[in-house]
Biopython code that builds the backbone (N, CA, C, O; Angstrom):
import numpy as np
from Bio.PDB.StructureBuilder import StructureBuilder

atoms = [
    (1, "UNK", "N", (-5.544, 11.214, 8.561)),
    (1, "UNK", "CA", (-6.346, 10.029, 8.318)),
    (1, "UNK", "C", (-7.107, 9.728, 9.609)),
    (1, "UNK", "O", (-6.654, 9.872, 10.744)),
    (2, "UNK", "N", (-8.083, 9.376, 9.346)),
    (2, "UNK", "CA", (-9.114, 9.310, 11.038)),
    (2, "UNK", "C", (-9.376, 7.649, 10.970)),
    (2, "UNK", "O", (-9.475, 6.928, 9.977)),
    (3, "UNK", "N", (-9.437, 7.381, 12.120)),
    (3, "UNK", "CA", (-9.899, 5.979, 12.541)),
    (3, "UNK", "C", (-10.627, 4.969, 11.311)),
    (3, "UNK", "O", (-10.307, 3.857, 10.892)),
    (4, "UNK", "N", (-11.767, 5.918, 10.946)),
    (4, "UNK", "CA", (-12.741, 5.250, 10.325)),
    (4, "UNK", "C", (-12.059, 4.816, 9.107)),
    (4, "UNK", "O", (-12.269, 3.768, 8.496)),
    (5, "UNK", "N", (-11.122, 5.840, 8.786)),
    (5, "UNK", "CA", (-10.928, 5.222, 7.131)),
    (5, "UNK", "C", (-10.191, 4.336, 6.758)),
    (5, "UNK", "O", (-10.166, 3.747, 5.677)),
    (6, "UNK", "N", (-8.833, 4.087, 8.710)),
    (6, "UNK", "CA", (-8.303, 2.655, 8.923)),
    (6, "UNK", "C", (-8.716, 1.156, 8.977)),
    (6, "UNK", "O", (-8.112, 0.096, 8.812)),
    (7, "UNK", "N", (-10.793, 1.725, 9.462)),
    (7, "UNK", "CA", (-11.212, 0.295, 9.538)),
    (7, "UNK", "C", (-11.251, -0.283, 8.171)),
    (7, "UNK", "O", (-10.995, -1.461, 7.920)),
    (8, "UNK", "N", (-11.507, 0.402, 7.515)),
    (8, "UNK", "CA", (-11.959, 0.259, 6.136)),
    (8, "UNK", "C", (-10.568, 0.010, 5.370)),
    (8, "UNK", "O", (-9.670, 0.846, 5.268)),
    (9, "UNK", "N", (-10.556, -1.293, 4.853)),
    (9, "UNK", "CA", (-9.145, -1.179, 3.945)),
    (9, "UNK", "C", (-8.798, -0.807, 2.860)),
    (9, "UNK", "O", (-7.667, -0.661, 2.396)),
    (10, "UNK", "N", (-10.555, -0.519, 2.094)),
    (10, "UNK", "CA", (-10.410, -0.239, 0.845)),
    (10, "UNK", "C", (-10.300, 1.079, 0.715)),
    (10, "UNK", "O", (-9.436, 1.521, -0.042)),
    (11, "UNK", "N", (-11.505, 2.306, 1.720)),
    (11, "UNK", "CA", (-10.887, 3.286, 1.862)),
    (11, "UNK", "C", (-9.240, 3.520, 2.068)),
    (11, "UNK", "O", (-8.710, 4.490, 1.526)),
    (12, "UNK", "N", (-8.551, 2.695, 2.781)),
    (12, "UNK", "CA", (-7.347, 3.659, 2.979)),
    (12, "UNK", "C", (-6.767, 3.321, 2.075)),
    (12, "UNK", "O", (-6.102, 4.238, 1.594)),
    (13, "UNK", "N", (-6.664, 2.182, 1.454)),
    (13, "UNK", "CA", (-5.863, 2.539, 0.038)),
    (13, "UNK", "C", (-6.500, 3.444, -1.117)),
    (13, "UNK", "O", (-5.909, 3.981, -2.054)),
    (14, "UNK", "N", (-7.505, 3.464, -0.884)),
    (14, "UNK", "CA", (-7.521, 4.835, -1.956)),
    (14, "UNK", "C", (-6.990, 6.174, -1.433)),
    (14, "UNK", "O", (-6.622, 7.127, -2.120)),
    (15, "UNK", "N", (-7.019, 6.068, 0.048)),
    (15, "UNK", "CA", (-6.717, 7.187, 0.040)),
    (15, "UNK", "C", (-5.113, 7.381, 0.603)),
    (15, "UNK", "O", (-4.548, 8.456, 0.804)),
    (16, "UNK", "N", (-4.609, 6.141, 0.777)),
    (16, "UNK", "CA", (-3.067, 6.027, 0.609)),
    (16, "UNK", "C", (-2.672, 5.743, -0.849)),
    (16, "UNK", "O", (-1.561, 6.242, -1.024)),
    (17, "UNK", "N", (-2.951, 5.373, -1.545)),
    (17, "UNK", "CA", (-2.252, 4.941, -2.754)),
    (17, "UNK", "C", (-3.087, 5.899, -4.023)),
    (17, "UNK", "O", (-2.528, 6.000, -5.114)),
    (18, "UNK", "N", (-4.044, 6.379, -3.858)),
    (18, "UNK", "CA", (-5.262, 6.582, -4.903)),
    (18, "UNK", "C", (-4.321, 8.096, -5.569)),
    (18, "UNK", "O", (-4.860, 8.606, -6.552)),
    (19, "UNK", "N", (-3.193, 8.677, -5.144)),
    (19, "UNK", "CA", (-2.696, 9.786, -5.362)),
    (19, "UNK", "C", (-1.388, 9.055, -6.119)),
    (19, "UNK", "O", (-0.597, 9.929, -6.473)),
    (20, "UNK", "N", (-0.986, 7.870, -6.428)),
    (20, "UNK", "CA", (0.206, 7.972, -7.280)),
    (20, "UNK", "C", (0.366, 8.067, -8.468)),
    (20, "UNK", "O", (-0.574, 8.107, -9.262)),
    (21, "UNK", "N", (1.650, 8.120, -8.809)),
    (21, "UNK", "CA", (1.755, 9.048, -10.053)),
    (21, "UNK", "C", (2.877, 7.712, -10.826)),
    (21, "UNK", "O", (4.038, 7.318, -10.719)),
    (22, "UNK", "N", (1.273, 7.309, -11.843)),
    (22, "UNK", "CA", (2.444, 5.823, -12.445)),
    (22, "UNK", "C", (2.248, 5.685, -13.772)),
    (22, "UNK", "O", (2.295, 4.645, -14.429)),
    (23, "UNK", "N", (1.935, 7.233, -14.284)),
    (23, "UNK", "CA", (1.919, 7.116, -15.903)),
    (23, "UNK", "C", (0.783, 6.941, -16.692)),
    (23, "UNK", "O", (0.697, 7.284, -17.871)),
    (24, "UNK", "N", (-0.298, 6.275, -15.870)),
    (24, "UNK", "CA", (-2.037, 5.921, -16.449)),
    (24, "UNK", "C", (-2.550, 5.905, -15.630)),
    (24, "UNK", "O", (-1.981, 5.206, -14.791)),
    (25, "UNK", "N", (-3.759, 6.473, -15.169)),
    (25, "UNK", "CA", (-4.709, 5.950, -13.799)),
    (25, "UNK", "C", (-4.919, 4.894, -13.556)),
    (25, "UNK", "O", (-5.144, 4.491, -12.415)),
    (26, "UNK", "N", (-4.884, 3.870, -15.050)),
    (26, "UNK", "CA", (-5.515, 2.457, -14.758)),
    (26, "UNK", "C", (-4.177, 1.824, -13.832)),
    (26, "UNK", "O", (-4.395, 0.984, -12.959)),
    (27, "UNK", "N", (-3.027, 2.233, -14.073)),
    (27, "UNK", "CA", (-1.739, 1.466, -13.092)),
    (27, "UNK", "C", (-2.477, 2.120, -11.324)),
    (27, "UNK", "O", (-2.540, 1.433, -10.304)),
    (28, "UNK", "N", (-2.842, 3.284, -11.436)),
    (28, "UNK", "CA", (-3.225, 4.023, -10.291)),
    (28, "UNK", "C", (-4.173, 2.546, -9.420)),
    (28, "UNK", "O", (-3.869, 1.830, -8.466)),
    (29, "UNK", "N", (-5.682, 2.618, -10.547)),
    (29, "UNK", "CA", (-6.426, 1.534, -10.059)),
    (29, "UNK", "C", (-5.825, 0.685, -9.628)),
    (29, "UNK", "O", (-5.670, 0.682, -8.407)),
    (30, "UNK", "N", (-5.218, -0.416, -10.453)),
    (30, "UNK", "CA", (-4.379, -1.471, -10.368)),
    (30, "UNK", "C", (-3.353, -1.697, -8.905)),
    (30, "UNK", "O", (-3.309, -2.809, -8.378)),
    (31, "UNK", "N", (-2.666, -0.681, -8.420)),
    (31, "UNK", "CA", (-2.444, -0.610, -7.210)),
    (31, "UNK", "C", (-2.959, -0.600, -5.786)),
    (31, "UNK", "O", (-2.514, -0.950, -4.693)),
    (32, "UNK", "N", (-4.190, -0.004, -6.286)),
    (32, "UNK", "CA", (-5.017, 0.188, -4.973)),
    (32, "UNK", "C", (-6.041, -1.298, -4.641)),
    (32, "UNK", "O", (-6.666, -1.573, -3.617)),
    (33, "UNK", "N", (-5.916, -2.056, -5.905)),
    (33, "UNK", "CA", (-6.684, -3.180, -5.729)),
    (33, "UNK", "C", (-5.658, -4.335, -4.488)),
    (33, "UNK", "O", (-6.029, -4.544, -3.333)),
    (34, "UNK", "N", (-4.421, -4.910, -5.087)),
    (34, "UNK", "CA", (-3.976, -5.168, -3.653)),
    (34, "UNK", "C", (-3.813, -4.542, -2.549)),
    (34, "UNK", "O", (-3.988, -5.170, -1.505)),
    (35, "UNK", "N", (-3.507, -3.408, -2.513)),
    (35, "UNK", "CA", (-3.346, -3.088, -1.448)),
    (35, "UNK", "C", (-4.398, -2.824, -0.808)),
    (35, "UNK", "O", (-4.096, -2.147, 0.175)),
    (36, "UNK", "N", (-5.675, -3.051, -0.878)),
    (36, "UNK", "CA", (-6.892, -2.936, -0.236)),
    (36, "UNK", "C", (-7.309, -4.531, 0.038)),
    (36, "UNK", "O", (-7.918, -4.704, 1.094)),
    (37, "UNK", "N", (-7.103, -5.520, -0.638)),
    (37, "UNK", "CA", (-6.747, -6.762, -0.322)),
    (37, "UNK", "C", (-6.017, -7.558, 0.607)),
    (37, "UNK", "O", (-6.364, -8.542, 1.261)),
    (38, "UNK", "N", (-4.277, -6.559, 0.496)),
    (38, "UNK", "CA", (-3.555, -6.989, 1.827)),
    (38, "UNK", "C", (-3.949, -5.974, 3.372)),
    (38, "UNK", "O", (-3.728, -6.332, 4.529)),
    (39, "UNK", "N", (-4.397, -5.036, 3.048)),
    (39, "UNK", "CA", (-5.036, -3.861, 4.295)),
    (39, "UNK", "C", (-6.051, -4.892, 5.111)),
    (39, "UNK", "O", (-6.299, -4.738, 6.307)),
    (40, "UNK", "N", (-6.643, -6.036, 4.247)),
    (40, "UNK", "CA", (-8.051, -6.790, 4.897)),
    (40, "UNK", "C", (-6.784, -7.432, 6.374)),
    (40, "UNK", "O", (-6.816, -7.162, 7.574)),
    (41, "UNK", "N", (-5.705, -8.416, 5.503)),
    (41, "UNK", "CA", (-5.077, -9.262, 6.443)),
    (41, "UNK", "C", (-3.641, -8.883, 6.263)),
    (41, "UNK", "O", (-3.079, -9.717, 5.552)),
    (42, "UNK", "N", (-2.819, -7.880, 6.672)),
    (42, "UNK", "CA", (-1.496, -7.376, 6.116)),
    (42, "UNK", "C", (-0.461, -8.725, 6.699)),
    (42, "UNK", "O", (0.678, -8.303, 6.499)),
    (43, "UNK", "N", (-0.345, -10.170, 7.335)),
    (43, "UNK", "CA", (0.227, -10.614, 7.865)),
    (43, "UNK", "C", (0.169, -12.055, 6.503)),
    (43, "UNK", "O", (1.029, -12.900, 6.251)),
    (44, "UNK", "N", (-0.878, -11.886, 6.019)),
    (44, "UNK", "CA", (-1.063, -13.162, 5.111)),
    (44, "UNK", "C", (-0.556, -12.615, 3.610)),
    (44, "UNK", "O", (-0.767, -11.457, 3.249)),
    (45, "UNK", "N", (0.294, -13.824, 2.603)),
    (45, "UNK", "CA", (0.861, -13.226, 1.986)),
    (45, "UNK", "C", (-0.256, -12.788, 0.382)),
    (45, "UNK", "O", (-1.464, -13.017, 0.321)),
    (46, "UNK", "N", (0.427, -12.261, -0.525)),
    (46, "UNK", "CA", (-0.489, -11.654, -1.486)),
    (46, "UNK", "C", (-1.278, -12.624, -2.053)),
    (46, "UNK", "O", (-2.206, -12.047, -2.619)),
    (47, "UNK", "N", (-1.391, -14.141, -2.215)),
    (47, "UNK", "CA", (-1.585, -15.033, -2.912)),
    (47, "UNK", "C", (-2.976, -15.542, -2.026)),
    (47, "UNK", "O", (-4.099, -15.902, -2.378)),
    (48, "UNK", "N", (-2.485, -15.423, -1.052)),
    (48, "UNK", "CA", (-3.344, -15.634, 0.220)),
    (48, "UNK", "C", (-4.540, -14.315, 0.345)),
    (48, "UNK", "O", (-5.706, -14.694, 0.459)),
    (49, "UNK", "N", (-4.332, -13.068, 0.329)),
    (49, "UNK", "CA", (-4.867, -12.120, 0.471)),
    (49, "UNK", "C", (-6.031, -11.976, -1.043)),
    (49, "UNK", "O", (-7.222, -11.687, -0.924)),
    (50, "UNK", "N", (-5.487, -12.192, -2.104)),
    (50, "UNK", "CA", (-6.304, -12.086, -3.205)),
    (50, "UNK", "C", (-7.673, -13.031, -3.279)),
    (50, "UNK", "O", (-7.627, -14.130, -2.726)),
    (51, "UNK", "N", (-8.721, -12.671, -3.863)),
    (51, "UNK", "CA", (-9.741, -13.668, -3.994)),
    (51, "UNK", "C", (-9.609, -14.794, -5.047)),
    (51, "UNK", "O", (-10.456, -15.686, -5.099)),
    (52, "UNK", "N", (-8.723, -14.764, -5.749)),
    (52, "UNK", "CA", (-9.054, -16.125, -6.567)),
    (52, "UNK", "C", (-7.507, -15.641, -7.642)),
    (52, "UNK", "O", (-7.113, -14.476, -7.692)),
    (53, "UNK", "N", (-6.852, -16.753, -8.379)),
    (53, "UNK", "CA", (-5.799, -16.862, -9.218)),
    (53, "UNK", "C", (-5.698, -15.417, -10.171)),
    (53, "UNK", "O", (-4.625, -14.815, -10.131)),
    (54, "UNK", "N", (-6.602, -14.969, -10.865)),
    (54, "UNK", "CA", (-6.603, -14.104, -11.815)),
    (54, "UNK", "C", (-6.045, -12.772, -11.214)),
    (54, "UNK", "O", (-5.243, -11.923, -11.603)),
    (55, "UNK", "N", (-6.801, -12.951, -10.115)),
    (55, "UNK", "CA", (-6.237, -11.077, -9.434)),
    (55, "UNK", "C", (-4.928, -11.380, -8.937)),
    (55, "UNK", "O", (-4.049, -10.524, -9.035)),
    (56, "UNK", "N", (-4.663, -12.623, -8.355)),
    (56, "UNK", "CA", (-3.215, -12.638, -7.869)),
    (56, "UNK", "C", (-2.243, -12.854, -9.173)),
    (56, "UNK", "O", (-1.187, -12.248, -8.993)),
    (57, "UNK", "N", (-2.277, -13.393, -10.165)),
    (57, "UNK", "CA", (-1.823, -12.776, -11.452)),
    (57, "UNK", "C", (-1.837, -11.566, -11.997)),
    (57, "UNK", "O", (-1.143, -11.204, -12.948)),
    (58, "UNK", "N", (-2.475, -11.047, -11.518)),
    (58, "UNK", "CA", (-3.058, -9.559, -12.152)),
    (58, "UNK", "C", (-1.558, -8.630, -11.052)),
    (58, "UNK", "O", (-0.582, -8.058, -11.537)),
    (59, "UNK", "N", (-1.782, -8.737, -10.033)),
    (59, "UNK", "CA", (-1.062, -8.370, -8.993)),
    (59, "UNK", "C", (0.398, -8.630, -9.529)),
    (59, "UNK", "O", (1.259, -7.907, -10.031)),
    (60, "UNK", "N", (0.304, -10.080, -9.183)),
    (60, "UNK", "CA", (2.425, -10.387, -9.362)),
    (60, "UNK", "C", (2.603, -9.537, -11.191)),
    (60, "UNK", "O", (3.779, -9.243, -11.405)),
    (61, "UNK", "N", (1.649, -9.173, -12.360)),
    (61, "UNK", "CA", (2.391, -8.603, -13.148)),
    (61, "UNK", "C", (2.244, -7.313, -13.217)),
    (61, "UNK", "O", (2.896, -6.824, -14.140)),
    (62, "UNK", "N", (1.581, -6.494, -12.537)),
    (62, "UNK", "CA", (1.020, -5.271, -12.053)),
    (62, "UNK", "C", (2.722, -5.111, -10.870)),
    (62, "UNK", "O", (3.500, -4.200, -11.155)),
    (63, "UNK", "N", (2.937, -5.701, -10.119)),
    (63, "UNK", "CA", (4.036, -5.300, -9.537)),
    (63, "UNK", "C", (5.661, -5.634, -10.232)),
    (63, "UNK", "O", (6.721, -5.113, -9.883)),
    (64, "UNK", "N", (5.456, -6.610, -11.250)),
    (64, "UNK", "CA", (6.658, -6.944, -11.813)),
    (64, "UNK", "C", (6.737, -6.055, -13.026)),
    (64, "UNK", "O", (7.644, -6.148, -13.853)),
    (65, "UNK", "N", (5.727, -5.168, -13.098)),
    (65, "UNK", "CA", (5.987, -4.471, -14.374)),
    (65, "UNK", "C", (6.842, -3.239, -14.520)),
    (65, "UNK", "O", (6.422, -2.183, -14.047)),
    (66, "UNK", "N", (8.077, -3.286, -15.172)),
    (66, "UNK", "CA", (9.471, -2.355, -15.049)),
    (66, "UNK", "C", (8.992, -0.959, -15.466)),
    (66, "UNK", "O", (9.697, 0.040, -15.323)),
    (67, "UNK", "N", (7.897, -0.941, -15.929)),
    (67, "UNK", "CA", (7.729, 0.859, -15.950)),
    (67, "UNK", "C", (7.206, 1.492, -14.807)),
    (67, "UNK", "O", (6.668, 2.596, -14.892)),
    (68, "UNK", "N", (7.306, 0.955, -13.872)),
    (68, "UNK", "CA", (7.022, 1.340, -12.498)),
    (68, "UNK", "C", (7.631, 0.799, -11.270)),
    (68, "UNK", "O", (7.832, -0.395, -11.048)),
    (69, "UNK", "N", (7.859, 1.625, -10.623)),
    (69, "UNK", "CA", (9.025, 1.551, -9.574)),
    (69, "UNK", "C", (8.537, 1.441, -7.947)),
    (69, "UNK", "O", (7.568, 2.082, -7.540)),
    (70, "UNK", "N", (9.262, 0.625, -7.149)),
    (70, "UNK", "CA", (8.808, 0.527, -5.805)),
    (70, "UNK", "C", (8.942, 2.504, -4.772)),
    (70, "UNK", "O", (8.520, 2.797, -3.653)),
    (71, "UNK", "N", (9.653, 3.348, -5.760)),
    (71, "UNK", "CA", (9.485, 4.929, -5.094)),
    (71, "UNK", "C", (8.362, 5.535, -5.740)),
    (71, "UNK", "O", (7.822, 6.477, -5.161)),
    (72, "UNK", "N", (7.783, 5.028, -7.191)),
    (72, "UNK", "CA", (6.520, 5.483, -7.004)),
    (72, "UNK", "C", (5.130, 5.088, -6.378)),
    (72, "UNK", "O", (4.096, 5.744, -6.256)),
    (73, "UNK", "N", (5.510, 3.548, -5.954)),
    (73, "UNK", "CA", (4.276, 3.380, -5.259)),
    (73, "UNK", "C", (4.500, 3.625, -4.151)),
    (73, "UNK", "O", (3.483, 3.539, -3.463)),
    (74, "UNK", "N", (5.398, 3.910, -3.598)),
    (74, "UNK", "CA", (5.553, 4.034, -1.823)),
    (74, "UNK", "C", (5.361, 5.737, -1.604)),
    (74, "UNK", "O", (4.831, 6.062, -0.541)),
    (75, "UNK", "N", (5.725, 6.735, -2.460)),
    (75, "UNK", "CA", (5.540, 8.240, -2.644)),
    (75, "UNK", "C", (4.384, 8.387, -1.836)),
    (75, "UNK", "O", (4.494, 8.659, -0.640)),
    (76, "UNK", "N", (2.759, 8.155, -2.651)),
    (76, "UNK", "CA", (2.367, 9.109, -1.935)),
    (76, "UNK", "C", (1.697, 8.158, -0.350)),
    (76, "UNK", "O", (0.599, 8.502, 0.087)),
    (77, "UNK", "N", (2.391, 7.148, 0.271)),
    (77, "UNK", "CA", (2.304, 6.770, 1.251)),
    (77, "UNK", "C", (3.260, 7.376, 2.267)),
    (77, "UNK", "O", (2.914, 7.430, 3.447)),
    (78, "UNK", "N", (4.620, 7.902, 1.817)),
    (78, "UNK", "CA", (5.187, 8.318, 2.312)),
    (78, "UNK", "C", (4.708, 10.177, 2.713)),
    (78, "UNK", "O", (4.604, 10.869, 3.726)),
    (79, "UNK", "N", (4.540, 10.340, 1.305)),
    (79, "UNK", "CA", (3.818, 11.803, 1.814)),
    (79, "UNK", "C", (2.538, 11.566, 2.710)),
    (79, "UNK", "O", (2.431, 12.480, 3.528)),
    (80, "UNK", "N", (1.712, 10.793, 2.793)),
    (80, "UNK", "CA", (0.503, 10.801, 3.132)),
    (80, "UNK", "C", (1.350, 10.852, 4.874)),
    (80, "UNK", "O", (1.343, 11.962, 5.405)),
    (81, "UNK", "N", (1.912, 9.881, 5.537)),
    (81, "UNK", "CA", (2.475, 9.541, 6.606)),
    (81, "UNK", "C", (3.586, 10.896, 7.083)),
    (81, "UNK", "O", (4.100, 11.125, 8.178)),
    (82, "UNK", "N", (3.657, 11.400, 6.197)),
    (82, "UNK", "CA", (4.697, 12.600, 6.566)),
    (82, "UNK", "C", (3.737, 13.931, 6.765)),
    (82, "UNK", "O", (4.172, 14.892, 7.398)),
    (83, "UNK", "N", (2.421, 13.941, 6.199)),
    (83, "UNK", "CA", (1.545, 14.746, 6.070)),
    (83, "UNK", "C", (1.115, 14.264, 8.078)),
    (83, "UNK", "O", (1.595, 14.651, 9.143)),
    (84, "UNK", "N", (0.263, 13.505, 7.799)),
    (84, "UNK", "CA", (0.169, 13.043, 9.375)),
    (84, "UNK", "C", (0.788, 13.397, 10.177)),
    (84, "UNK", "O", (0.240, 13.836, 11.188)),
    (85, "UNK", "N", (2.044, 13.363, 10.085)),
    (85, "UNK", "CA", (3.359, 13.559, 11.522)),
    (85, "UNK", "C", (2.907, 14.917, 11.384)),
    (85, "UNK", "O", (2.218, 15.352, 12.307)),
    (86, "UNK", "N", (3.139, 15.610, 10.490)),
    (86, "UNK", "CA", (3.229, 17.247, 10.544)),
    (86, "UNK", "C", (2.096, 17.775, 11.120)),
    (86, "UNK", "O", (2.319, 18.932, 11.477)),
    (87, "UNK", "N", (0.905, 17.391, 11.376)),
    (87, "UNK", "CA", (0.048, 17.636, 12.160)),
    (87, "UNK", "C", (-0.507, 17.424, 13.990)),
    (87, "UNK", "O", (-1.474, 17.681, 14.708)),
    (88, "UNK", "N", (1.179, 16.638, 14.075)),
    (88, "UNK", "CA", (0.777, 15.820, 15.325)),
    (88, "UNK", "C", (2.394, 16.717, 16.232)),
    (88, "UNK", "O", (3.436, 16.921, 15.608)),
    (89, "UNK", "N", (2.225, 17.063, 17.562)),
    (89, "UNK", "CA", (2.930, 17.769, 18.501)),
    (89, "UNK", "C", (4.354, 16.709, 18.664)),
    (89, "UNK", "O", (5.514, 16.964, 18.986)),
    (90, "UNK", "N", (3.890, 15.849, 18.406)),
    (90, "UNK", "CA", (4.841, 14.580, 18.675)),
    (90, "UNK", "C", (4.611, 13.432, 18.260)),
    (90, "UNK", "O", (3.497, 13.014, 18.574)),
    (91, "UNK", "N", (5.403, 12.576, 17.517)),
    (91, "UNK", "CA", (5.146, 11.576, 16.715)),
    (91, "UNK", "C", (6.427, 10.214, 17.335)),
    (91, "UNK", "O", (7.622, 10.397, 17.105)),
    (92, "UNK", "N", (6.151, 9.473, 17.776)),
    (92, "UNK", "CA", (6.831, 8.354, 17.845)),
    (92, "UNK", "C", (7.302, 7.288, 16.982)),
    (92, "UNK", "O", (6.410, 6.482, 16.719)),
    (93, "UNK", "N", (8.432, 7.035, 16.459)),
    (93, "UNK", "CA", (8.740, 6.522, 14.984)),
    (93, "UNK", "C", (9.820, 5.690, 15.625)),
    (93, "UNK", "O", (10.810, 6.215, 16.134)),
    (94, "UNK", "N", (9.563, 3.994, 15.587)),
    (94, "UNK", "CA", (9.667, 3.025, 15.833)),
    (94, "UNK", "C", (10.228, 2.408, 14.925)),
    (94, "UNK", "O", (9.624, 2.390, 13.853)),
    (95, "UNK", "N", (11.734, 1.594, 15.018)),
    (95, "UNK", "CA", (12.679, 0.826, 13.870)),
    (95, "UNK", "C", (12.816, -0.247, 14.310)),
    (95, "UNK", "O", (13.373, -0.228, 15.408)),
    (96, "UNK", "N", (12.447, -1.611, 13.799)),
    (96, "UNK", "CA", (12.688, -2.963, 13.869)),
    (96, "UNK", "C", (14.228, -3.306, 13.205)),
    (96, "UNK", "O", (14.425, -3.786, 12.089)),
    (97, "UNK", "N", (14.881, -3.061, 13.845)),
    (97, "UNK", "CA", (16.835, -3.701, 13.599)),
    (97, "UNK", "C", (16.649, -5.052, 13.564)),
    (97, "UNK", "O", (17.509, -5.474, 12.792)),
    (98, "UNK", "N", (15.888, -6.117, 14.047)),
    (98, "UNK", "CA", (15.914, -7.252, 14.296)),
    (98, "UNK", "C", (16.966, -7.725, 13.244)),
    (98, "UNK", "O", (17.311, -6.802, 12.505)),
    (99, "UNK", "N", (17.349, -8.491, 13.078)),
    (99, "UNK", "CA", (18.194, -9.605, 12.277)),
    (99, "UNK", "C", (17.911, -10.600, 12.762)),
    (99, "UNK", "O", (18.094, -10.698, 13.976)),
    (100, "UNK", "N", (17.311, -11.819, 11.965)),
    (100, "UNK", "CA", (17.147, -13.341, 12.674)),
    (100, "UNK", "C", (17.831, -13.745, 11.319)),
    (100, "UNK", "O", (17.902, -13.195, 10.220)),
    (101, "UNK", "N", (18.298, -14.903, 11.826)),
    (101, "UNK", "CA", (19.077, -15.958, 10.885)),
    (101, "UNK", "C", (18.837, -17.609, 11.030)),
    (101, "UNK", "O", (19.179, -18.458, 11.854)),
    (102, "UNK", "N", (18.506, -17.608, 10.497)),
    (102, "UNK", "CA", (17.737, -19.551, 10.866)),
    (102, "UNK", "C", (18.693, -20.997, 10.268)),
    (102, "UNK", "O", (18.275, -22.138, 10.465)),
]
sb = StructureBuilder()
sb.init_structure("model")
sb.init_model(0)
sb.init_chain("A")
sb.init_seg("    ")
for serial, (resi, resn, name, xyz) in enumerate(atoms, 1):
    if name == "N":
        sb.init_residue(resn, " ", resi, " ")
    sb.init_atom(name, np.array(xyz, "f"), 0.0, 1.0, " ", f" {name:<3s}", serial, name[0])
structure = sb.get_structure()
């Protein structure tokens, strides 16, 4: 993945997510629409990130929907990111343990 297609959020979710495998392309579409939404501001939450009520409805039942699973949408992000490492001499892979409790 090169720089450019990080600036761009909508590119990288197509081209992080645009490869999963969720039974219809239109679930395919349907995925790549938030996540090119939260790519704009990944710190603000989905409700916040969407442009207006309908898509963030569209979203919470697009992700609550049981014929699709949080290992198929994370697949080909995971391959995509595993594809990356394998090209790189050395890869630094960083784990947040934190635990806070309030």
């Amino acid at each position: 993945m090169n720089t450019k297609t990080l600036q761009n959020p909508e590119e990288w979710a197509v081209e992080t997510f645009g490869a999963a495998e969720l039974g219809d392309v239109r679930r395919t579409d349907r995925l790549v629409k938030p996540a090119s939404a939260l790519g704009e501001n990944p710190s603000v939450s989905l409700p916040a990130s969407m442009r207006n009520w309908a898509e963030t409805h569209a979203a919470y039942q697009f992700l609550g929907n049981e014929a699709i699973s949080h290992e198929q949408i994370m697949a080909p992000h995971f391959a995509a990111t595993y594809q990356e490492a394998a090209e790189r001499s050395q890869v630094l892979l960083i784990g947040d343990t934190t635990d806070a409790r309030f």
